[in-house]
N, C-alpha and C positions, 0 to 999 in steps of 0.2 A: 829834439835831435838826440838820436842816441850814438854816444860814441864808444869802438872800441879800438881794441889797440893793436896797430899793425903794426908795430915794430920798437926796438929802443932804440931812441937817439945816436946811443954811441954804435951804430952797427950799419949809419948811413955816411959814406963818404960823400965828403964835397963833391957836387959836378957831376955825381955818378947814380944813376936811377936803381931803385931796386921796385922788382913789381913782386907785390902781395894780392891776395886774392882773400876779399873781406865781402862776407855776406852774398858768395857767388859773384862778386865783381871784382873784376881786375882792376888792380891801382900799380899806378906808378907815385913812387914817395921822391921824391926829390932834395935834399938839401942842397942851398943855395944860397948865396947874398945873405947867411945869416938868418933866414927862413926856412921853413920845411913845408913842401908842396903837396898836394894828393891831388893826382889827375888820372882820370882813365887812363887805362895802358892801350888802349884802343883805337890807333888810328881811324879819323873817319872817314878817308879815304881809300885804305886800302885792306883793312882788318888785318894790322900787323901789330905786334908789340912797340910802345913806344920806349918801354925800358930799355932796350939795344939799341935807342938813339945817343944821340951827344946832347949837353945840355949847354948854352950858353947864353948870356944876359937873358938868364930867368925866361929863358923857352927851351922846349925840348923838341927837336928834330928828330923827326920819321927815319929811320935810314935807309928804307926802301925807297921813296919819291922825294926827299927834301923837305917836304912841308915843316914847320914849326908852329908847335902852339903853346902859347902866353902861357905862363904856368900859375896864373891869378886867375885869368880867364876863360882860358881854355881854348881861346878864338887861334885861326889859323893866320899866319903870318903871309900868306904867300898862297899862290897854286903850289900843287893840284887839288890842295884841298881847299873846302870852301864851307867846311861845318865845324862847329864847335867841337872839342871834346866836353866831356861834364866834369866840372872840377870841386873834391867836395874840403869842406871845413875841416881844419888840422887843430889840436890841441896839445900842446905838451905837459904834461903830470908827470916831474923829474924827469929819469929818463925814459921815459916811454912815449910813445907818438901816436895819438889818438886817432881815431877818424869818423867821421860818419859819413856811410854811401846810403843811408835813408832819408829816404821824401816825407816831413811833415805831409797830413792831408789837412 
């Protein structure tokens, strides 16, 4: 896996998503519960940003249709969606917040 680094630590608020764009994809970073999340910013049901959602108990809500998805799994909580997002591996090296958005082959 190769990781780099979408953001530091200290420049992500609790609760509150920031989307970066690593390697041509869009991520939403999440900190949360004491965790740091990377999920597509991508809704799969509507191609909207999932950053301009709200994030609570470790999901993050679409704010166009409602949907929520798991921010471990990526999986949709609810209609109208009913596809994963893809959600990749976070690393922290002090303050900085790794990621990888690449596919071993």
């Amino acid at each position: 896996m190769t990781y780099v680094r979408a953001a530091a630590l200290s420049e992500l608020e609790e609760d509150t998503p920031k989307r970066v764009e690593l390697d041509g994809t869009p991520v939403s970073l999440v900190r949360t519960e004491g965790e740091v999340f990377a999920i597509n910013d991508i809704c799969s049901h509507a191609n909207v940003s999932l950053s301009e959602g709200e994030v609570e108990d470790c999901s993050i809500e679409c704010w166009l249709h409602g949907s929520s998805f798991d921010l471990r799994t990526g999986k949709p909580s609810g209609l109208p969606a009913t596809r994963p997002v893809p959600v990749y591996p976070v690393k922290i090296e002090g303050d900085d917040v790794l990621v990888s958005v690449t596919q071993e082959s």
